[in-house]
C-alpha positions as CSV (number, residue, x, y, z in Angstrom):
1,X,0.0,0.0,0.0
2,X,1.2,3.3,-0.8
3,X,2.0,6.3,1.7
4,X,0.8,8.7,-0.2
5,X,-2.2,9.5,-3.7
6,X,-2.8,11.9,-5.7
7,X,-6.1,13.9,-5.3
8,X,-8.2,16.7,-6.5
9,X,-7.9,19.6,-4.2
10,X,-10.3,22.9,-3.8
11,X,-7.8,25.6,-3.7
12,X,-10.5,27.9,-2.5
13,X,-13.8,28.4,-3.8
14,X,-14.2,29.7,-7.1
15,X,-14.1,28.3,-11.0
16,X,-13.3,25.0,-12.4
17,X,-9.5,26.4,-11.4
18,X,-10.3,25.9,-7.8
19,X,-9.6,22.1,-9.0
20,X,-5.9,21.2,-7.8
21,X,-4.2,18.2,-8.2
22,X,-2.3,17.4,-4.9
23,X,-0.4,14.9,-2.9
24,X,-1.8,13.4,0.1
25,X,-1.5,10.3,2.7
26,X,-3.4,7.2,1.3
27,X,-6.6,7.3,3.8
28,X,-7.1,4.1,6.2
29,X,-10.8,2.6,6.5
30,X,-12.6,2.9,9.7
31,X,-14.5,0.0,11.2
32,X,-16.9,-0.9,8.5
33,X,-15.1,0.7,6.3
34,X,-13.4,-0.9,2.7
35,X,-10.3,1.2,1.4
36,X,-10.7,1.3,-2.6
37,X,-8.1,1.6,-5.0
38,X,-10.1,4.0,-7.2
39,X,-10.9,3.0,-11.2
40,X,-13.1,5.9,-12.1
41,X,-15.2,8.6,-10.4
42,X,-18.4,10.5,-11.5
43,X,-19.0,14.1,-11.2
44,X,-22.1,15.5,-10.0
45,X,-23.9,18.9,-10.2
46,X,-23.2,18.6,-6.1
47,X,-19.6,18.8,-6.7
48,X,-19.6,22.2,-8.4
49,X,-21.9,23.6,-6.0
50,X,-19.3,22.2,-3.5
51,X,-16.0,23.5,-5.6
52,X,-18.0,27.0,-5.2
53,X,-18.5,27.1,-2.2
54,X,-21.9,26.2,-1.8
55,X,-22.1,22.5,-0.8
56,X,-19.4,21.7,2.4
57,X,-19.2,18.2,3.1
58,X,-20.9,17.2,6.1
59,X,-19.1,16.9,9.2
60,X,-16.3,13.9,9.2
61,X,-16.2,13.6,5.2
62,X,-13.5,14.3,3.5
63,X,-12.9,17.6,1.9
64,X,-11.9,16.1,-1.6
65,X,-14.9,16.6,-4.0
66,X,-16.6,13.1,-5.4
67,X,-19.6,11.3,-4.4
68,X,-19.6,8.0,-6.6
69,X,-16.3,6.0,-7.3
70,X,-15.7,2.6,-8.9
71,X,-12.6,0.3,-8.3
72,X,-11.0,-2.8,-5.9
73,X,-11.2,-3.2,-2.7
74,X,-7.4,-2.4,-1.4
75,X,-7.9,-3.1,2.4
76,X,-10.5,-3.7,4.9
77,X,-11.4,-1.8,8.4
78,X,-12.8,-3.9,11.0
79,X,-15.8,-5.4,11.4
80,X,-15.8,-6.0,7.9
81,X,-17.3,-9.6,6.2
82,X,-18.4,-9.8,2.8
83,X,-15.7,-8.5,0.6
84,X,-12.2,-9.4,-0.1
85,X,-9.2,-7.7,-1.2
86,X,-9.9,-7.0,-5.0
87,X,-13.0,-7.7,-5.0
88,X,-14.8,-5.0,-7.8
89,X,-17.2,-2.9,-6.5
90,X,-18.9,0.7,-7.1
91,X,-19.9,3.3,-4.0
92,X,-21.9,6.2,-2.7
93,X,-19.4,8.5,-0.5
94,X,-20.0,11.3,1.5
95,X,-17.0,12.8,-0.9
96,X,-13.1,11.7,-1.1
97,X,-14.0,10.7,-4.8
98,X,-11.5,12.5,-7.3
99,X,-8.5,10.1,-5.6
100,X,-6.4,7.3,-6.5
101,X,-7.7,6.0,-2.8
102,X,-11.1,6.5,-1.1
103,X,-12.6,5.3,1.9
104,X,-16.3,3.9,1.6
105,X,-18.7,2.2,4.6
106,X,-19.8,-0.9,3.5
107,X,-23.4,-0.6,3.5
108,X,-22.6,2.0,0.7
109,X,-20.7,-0.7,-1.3
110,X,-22.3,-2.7,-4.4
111,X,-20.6,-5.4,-6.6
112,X,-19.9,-4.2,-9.8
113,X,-22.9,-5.3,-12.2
114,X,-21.7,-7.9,-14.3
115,X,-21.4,-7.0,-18.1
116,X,-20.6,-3.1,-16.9
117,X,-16.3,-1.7,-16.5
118,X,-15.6,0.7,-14.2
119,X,-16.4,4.0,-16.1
120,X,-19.7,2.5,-16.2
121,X,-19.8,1.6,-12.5
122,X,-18.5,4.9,-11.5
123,X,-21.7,6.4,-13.3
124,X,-24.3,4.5,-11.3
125,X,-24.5,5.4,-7.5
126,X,-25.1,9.0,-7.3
127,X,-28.0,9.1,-9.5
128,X,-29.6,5.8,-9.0
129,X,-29.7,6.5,-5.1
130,X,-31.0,9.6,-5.9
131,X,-33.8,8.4,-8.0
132,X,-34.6,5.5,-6.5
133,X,-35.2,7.4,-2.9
134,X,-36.9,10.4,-4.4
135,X,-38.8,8.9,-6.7
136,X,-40.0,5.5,-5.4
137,X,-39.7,6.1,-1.7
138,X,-40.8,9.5,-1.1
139,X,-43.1,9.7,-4.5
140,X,-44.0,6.1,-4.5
141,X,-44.1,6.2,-8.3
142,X,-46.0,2.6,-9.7
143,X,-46.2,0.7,-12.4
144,X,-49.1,2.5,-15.0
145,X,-48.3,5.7,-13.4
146,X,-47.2,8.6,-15.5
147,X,-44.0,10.3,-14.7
148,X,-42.6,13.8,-15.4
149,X,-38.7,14.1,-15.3
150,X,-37.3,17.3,-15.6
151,X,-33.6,17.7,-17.2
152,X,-34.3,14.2,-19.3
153,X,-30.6,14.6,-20.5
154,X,-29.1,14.9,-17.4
155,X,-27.3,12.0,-15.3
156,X,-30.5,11.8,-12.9
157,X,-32.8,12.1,-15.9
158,X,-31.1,9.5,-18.0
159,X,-31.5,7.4,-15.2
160,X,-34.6,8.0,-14.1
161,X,-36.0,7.4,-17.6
162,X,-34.9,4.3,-17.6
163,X,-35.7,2.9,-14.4
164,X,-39.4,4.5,-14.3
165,X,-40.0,3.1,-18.1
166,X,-38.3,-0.5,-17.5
167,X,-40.5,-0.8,-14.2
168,X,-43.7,-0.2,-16.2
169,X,-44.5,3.5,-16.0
170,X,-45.2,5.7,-19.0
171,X,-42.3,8.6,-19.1
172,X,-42.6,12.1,-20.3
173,X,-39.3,14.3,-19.8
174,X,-38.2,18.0,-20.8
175,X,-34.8,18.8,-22.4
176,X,-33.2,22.0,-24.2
177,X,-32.2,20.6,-27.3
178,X,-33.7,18.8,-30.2
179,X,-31.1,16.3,-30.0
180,X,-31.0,15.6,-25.9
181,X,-35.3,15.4,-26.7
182,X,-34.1,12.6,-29.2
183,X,-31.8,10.9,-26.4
184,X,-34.7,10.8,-24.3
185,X,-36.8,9.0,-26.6
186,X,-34.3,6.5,-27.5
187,X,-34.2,5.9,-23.7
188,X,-37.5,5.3,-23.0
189,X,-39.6,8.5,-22.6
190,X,-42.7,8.2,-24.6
191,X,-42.6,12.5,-25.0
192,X,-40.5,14.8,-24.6
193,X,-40.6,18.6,-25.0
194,X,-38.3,21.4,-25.8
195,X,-38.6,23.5,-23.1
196,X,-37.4,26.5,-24.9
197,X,-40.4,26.0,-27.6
198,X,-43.4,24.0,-25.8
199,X,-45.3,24.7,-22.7
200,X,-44.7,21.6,-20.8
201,X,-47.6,22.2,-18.2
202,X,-49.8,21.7,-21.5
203,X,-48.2,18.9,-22.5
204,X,-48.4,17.0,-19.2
205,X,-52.0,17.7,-19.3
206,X,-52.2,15.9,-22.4
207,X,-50.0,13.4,-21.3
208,X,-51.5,12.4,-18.1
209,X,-55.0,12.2,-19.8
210,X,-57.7,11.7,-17.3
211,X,-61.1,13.1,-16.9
212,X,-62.1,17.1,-17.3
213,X,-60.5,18.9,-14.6
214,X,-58.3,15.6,-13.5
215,X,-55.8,15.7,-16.3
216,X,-51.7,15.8,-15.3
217,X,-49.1,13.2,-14.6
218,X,-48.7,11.2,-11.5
219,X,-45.5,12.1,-10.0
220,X,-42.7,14.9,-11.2
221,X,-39.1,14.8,-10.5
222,X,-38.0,18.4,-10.6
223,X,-34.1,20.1,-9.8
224,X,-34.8,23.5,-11.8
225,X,-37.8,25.2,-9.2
226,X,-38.0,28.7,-9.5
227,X,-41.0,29.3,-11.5
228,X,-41.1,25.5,-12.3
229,X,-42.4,24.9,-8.9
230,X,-45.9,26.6,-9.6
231,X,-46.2,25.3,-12.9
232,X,-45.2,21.6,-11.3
233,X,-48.8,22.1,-9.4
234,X,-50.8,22.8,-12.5
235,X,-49.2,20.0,-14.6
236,X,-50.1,17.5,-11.7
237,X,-52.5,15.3,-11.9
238,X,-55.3,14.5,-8.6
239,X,-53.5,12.5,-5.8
240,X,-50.1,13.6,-7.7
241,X,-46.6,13.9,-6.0
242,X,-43.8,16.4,-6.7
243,X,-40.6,15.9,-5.4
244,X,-37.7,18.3,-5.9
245,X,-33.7,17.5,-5.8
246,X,-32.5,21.0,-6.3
247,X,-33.5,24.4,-6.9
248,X,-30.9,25.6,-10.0
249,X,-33.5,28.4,-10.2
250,X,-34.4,29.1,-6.4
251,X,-35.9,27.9,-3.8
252,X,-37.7,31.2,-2.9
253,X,-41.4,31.6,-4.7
254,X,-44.3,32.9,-4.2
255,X,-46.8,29.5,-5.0
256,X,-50.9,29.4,-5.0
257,X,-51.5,26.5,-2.5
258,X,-55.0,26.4,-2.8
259,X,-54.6,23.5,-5.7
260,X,-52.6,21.3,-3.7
261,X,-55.6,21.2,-0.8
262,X,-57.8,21.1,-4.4
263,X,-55.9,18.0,-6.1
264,X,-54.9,16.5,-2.9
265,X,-51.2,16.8,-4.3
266,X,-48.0,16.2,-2.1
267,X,-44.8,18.3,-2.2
268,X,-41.8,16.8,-0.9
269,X,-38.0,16.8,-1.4
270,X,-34.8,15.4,-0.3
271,X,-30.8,15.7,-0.2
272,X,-29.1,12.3,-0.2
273,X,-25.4,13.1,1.1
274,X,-26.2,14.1,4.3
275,X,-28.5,10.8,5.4
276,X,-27.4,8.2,7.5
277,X,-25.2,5.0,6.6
278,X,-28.0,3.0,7.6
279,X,-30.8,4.6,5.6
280,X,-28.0,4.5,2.5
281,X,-27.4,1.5,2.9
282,X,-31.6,0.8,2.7
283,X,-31.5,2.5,-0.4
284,X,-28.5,0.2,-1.9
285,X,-30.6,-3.1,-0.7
286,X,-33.3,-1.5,-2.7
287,X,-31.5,-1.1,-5.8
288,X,-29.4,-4.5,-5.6
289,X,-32.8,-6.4,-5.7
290,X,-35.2,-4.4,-7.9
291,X,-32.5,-2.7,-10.4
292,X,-29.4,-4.4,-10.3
293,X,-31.0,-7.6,-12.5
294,X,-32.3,-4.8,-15.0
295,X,-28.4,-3.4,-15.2
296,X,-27.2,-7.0,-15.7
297,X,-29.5,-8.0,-18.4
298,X,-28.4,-4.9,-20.3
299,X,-32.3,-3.2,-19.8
300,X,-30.5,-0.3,-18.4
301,X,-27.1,0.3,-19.0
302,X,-25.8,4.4,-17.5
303,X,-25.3,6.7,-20.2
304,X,-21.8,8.3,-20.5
305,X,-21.2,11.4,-22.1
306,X,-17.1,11.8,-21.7
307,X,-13.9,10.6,-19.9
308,X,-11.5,12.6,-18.2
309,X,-8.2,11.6,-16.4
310,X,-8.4,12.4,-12.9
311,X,-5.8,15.8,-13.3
312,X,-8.4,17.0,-15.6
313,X,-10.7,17.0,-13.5
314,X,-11.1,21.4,-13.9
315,X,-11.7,20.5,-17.8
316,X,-14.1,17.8,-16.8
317,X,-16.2,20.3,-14.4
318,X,-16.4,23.4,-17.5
319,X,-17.5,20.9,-19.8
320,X,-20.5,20.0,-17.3
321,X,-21.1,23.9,-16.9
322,X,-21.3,24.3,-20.6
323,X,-24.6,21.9,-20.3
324,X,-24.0,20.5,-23.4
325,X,-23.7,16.9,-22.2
326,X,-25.8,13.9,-22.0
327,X,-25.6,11.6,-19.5
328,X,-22.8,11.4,-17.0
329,X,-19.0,13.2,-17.5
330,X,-16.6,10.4,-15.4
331,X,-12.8,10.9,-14.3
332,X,-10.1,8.1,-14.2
333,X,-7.9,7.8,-12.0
């Protein structure tokens, strides 16, 4: 085992610059804790909220940006049964990500899907614990349902597409582009609208069908708010559920409630990094049993848009700013 890695250091807060690469001691695992010998790491909108300031880790994680890695298992802490050095394996951290080493608690740890490398596995645990908690704990999103995600061409919406669609819902999404609509499609939206040239609260409508004065979609999956949050309401259908992520356009607004006593809707949100172990590791049992076999049998496979090496890592964090991606921008160490 090495003494010391290179990492991805913020300077100070600031611009993709901010990113540093750095030497530092190799971390040791806690109890419960596997040391892994990191492959490949995804980046997250969290991590450039974090680079700017925005986002501090929450007390005990490490500093380093990163939230999702992919790679071996280099050591064990105590306490641990159930994997082996070298064993493959891709994690939700608390950060510690854009390293050669990071530290992960086991009951954040997956295997590797079969049939998937480690780009691939470094692309999964952000945004499939993110959708599965928000949108099929906290939504409850079932099978016939219809299902509104906003930012289809985003890491979470490429995911939740595909999850919501292969589990029997019927998918509408919203993108910016004529060509991130047609990724959507391909993935398994039914419809998907151009923001910048359709109305999507009219869409929904249609949609959701229903009867007079019912029409809208089930559930919503929303990260813009701002004015998206009052026209969330009117797109929802009776009994329907709107769950937020993030706010990239506020999370101050002034909303009508009177349809949400009206249509019996439910507004709810949540922000996975600073949860328990425990209720993370509830969300990994989830996905090993419901979505891993769908990942395995090549159903759902996460979309990547573009590599970086880990020093990169200030290139890797513009492109994602630019918002011309689709999918999920990874770093290798």
């Amino acid at each position: 085992m090495p003494e010391t890695m290179t990492c991805i250091e913020i300077a100070e807060p600031g611009g993709p610059d901010a990113l540093q690469p750095v030497t530092r001691p190799v971390p040791r695992p806690g109890p419960g804790e596997v040391l892994v010998k990191v492959a490949a790491a995804g980046i997250n909108r969290p991590d450039i909220l974090q680079r700017q300031g925005g986002y501090p880790p929450p007390p005990g994680a490490s500093d380093i940006p990163g939230l999702e890695i992919a790679g071996h298992v280099a050591a064990r802490g105590t306490g641990v049964d159930g994997w082996k050095e070298g064993d493959a394996l891709c994690a939700l951290v608390a950060g510690g990500g854009y390293a050669e080493y990071c530290t992960a608690p086991v009951p954040q740890c997956l295997p590797l899907p079969a049939g998937l490398d480690m780009v691939a596995g470094a692309a999964i645990p952000e945004t499939f614990f993110t959708v599965w908690t928000n949108v099929y704990e906290r939504a409850r999103l079932e099978a016939g349902e219809t299902f509104l995600v906003h930012g289809g061409s985003s890491g979470i919406g490429t995911t939740a597409i595909q999850v919501a669609s292969r589990l029997g819902s019927r998918v509408m999404a919203t993108a910016g582009t004529p060509e991130k609509c047609a990724a959507c499609e391909e993935l398994g939206a039914e419809r998907c609208v151009n923001y910048r040239e359709e109305d999507f609260v009219e869409a929904a409508k249609e949609f959701g069908g229903g009867k007079a004065g019912d029409n809208g979609v089930n559930v919503i999956l929303d990260m813009v708010g701002g004015d998206y949050v009052a026209r969330n309401i009117r797109a929802l259908a009776r009994d329907g559920r709107l769950v937020n992520i993030a706010y990239l356009k506020g999370s101050k607004v002034e909303v009508d409630l009177l349809p949400v006593m009206l249509k019996r809707l439910t507004l709810t949100g949540s922000t996975l990094r600073p949860q328990s172990v425990e209720r993370k590791g509830e969300i990994a049992d989830a996905l090993k049993r419901r979505v891993w076999p769908l990942i395995e049998s090549g159903e759902i496979r996460p979309v990547i848009h573009a590599t970086f090496p880990l020093h990169e890592a200030a290139d890797a964090h513009r492109l994602m700013e630019s918002g011309v991606h689709i999918g999920k921008i990874v770093l290798q160490a």
